[in-house]
C-alpha positions as a Markdown table, in Angstrom:
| # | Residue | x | y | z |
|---|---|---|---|---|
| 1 | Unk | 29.0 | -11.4 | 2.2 |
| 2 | Unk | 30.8 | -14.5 | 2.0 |
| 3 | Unk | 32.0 | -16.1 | -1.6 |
| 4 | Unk | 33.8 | -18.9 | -2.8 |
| 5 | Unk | 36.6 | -19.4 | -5.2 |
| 6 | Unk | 37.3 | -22.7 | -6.3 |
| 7 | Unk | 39.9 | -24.5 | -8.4 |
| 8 | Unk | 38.8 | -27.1 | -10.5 |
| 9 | Unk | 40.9 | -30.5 | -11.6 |
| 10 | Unk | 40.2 | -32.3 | -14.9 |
| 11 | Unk | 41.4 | -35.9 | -14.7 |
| 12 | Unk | 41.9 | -37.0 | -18.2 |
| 13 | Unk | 42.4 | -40.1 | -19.2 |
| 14 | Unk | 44.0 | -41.6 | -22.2 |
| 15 | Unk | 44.9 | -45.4 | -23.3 |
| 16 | Unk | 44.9 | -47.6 | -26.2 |
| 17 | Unk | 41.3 | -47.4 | -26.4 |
| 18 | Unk | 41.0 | -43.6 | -27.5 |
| 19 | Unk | 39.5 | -42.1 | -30.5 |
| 20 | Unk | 40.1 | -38.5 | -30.6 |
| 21 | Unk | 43.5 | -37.4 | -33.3 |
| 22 | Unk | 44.9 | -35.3 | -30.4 |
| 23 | Unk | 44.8 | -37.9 | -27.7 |
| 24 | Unk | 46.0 | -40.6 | -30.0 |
| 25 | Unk | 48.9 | -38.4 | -30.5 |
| 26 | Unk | 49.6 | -37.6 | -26.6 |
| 27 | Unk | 49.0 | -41.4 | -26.6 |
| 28 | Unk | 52.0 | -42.4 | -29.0 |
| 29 | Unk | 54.7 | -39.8 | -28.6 |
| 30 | Unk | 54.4 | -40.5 | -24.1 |
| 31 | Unk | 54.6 | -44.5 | -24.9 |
| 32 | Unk | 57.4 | -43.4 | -27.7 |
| 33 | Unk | 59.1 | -41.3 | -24.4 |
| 34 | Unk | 58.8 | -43.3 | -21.5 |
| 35 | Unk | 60.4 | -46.4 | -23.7 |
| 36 | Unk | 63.2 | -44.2 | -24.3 |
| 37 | Unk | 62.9 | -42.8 | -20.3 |
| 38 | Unk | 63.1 | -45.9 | -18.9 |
| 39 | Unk | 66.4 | -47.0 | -20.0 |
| 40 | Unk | 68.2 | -45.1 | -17.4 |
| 41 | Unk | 66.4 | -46.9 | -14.4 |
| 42 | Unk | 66.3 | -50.2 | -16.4 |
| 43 | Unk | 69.7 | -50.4 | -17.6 |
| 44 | Unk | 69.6 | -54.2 | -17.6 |
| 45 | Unk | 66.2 | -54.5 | -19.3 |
| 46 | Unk | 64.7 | -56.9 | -16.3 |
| 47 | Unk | 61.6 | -55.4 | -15.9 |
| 48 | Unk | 59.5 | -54.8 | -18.5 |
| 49 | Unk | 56.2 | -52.8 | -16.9 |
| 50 | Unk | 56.1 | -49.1 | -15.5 |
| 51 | Unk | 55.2 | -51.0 | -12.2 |
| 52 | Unk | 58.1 | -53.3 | -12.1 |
| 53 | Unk | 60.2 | -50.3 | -12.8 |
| 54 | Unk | 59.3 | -48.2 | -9.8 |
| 55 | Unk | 59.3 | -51.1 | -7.2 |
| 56 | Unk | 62.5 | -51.9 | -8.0 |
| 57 | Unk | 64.7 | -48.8 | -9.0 |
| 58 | Unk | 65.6 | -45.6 | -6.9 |
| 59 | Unk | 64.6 | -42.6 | -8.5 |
| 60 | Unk | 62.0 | -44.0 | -11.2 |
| 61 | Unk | 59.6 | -41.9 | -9.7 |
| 62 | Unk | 61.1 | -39.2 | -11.9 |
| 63 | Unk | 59.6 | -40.9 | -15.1 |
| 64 | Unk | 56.4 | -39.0 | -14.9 |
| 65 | Unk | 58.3 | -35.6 | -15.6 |
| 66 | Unk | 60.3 | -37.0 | -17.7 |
| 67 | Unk | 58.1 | -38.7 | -19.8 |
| 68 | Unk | 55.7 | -34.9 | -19.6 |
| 69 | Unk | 58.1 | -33.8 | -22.0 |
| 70 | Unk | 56.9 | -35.9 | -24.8 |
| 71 | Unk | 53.4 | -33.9 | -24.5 |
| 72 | Unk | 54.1 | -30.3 | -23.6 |
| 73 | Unk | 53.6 | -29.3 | -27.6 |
| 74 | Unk | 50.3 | -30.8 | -27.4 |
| 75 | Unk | 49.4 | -29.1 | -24.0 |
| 76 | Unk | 50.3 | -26.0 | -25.7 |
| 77 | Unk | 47.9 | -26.1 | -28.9 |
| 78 | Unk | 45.0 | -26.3 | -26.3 |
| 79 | Unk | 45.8 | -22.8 | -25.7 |
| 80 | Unk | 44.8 | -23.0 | -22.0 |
| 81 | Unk | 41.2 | -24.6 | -22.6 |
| 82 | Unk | 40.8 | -27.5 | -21.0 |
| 83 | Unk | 39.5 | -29.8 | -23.2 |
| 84 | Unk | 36.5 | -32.2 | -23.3 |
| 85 | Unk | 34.5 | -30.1 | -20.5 |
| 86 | Unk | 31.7 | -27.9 | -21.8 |
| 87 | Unk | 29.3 | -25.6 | -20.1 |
| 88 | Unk | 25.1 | -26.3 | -20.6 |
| 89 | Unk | 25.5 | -24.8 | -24.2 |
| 90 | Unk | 27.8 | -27.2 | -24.7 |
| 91 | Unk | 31.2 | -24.4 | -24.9 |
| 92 | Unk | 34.5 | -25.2 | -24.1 |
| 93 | Unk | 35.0 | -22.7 | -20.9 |
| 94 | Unk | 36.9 | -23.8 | -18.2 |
| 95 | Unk | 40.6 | -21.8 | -18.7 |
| 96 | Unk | 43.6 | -23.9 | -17.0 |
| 97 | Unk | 47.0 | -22.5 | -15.1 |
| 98 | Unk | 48.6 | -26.2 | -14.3 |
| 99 | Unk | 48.8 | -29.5 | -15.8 |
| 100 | Unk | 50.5 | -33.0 | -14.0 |
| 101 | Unk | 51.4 | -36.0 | -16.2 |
| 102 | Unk | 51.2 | -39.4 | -14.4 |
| 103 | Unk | 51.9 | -42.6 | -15.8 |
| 104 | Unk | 48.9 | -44.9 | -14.9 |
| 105 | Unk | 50.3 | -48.4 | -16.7 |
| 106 | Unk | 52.9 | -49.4 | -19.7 |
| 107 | Unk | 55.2 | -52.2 | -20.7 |
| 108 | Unk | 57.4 | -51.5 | -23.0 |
| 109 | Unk | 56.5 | -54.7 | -25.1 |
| 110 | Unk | 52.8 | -53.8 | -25.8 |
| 111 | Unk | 52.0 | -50.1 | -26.7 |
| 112 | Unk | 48.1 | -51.3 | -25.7 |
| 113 | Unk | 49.2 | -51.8 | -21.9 |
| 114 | Unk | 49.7 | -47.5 | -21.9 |
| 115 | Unk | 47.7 | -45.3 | -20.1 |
| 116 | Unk | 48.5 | -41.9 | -19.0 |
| 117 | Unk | 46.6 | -39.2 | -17.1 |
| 118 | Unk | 46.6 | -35.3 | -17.5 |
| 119 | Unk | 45.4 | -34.0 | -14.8 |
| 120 | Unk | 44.4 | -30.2 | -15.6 |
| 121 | Unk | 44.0 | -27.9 | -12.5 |
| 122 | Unk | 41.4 | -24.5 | -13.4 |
| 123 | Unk | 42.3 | -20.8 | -13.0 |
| 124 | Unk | 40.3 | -19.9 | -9.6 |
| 125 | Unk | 36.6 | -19.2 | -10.3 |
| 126 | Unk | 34.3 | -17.8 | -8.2 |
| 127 | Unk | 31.2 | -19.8 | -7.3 |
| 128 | Unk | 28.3 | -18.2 | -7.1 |
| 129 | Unk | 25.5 | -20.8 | -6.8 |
| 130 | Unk | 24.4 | -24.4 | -7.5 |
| 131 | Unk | 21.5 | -24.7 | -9.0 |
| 132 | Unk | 20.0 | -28.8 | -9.0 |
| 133 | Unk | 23.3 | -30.5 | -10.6 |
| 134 | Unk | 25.3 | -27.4 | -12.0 |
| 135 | Unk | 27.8 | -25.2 | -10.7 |
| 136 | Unk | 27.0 | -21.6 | -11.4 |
| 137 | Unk | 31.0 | -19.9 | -11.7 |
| 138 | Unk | 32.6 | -17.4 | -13.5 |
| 139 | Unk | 36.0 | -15.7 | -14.1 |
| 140 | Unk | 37.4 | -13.4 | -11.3 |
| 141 | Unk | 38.3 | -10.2 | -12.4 |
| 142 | Unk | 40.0 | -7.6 | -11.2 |
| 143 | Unk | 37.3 | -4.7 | -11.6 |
| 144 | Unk | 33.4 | -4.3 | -9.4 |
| 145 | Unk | 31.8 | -4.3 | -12.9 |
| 146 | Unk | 28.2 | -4.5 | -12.4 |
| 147 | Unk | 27.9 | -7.4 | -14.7 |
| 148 | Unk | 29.5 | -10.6 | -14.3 |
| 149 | Unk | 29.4 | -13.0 | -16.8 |
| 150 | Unk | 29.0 | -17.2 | -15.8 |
| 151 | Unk | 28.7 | -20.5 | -17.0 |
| 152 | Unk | 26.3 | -22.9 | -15.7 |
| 153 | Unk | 28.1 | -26.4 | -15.8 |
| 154 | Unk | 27.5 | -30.0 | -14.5 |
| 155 | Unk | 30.2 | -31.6 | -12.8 |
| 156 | Unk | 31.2 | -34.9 | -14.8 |
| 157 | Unk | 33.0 | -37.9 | -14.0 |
| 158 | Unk | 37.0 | -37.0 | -13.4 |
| 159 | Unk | 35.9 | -33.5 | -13.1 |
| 160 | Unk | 36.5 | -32.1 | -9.2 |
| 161 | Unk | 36.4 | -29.3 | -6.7 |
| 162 | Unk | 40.7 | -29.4 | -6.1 |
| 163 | Unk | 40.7 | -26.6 | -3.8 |
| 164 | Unk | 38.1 | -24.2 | -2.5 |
| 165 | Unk | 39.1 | -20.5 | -0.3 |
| 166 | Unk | 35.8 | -18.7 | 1.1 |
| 167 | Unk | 36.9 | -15.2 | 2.1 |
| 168 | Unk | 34.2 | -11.9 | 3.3 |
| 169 | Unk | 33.7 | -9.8 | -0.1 |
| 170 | Unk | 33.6 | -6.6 | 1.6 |
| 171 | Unk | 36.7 | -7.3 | 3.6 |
| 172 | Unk | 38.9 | -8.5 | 0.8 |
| 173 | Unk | 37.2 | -5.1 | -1.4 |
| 174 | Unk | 38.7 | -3.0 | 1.3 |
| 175 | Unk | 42.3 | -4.4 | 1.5 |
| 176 | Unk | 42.2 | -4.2 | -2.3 |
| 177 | Unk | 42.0 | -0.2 | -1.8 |
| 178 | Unk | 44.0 | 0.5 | 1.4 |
């Protein structure tokens, strides 16, 4: 029998126009970082936008890791739950392994120019169905118990199949053991 695990990727968004206290925070402290960040690659303070900044100085690709440094703390208090992506009871489910910070858009003038993306990347589910609009998934685990637990989910703008493996059950069952 064939199955398929997949690996999900949250893309989520955050600028000037956010309500929610913890990405209001992830909001300030990045702008607060990549005004400090930038100095090294705009030494003489000539460009004044993330844009004009990469185009025009070697290495600035490096403010994006840089700049992730500001937000780890905050990553951390999710406690691996990615947020803002619920199953049809409406749970938080969906565990993660990775994160990527990318700097969308800033100027360090004008805080309201920011925006920022987290891009969240799932711990490999195994797919069992879709049934109309929802993905049918659940944990892998490690044991053949004979009950599997799954959430039935819809997927939502920024929300996307990353990578997907299909591999023979009873193969990969029998290289477990041998």
């Amino acid at each position: 029998m064939s199955k398929k695990i997949i690996t999900l990727c949250y893309r989520k968004i955050i600028d000037a126009t956010s309500t929610n206290p913890w990405d209001q925070y992830v909001f300030e402290d990045s702008f607060a970082e990549f005004k400090m960040q930038q100095q090294f690659y705009n030494q003489e303070g000539k460009y004044q936008s993330f844009a004009e900044i990469r185009l025009n100085s070697t290495g600035s690709e490096q403010l994006h890791f840089l700049v992730s440094a500001a937000i780890t703390g905050y990553i951390q208090q999710l406690n691996g739950i990615i947020p803002d992506v619920l199953d049809n009871l409406g749970r938080r489910f969906l565990t993660f392994e990775n994160f990527k910070f990318e700097l969308i858009n800033s100027d360090i003038q004008n805080i309201a120019k920011h925006k920022i993306a987290v891009n969240f990347f799932s711990a490999p589910l195994l797919w069992h169905d879709t049934i109309g609009e929802q993905l049918l998934v659940s944990q892998l685990q490690d044991t053949e118990a004979s009950e599997t637990f799954t959430n039935l989910f819809e997927l939502k703008p920024f929300v996307s199949i990353h990578s997907i493996k299909t591999f023979n059950s009873c193969q990969n069952r029998q290289e477990r053991y041998f």
